[in-house]
N, C-alpha and C positions, 0 to 999 in steps of 0.2 A: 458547388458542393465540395464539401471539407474531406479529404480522404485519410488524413492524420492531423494528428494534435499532440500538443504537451500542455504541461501545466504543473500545479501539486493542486491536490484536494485533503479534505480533513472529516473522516468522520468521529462519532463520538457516542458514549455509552453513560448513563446516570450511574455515579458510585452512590451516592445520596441527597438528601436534600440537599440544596446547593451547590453541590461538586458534581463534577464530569470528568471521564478521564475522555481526554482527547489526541486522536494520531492523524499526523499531517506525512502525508507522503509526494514524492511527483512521478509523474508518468508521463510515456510516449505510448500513443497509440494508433493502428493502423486498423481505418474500416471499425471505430470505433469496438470492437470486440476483439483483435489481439491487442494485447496489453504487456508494459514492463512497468513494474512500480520498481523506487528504490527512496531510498533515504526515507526509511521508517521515523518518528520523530516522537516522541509522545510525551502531553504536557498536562500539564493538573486545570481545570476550570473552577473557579469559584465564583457564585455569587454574589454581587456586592450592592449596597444602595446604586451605585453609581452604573451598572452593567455587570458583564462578567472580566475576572480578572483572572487570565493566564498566565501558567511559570512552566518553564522544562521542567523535564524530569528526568533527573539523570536513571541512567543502565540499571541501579543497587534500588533507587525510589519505583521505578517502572514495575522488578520483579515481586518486589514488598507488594503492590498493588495486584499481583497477579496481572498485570497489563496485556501479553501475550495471548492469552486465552479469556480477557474478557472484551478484545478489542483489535480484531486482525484482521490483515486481506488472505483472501483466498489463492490459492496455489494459482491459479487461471488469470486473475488478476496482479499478482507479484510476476510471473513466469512465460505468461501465453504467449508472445512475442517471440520467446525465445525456444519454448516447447516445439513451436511448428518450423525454427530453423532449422532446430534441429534435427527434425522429422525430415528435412529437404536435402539438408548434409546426407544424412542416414542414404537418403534414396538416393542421390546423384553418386557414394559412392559404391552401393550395392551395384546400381547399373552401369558404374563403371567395373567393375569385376567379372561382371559375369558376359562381358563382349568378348 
């Protein structure tokens, strides 16, 4: 049994017919439910006879598309990893204070 992992994964949202905007991220994760994403990435999908054909998207292209808010990870998924160290930081030094 696997108790972490990394990788990058990519999800994706229909802008319209034929096009998708698409964001590729990677992650470390522990007990499959804490999580750190980073390297957000996001790229244009088009349809072609041929399949589909992807391009980045720079920073100025991403926000024009509204990218942010039509295609993101959630706090728990960008953050969880580091949420609960921090929580362990917090308590190792509370309990060191109050000896």
């Amino acid at each position: 049994m696997v108790f972490f992992g990394w990788g990058s994964k990519s999800k994706s949202a229909p802008l319209d017919a034929g096009r998708a905007l698409v964001l590729r991220y990677s992650y470390f994760h522990l007990f499959w439910i804490l999580r750190l994403s980073w390297g957000l990435r996001y790229s244009l999908a088009t349809a072609t006879e041929a399949g589909w054909a992807t391009r980045p998207l720079s920073d100025e292209e991403a926000m024009q598309l509204d990218a942010p808010s039509r295609l993101s990870l959630n706090l728990w998924w960008r953050f969880g990893l580091l949420l609960w160290a921090a929580v362990a930081v917090v308590a190792i030094v509370i309990g060191n204070l109050t000896r």
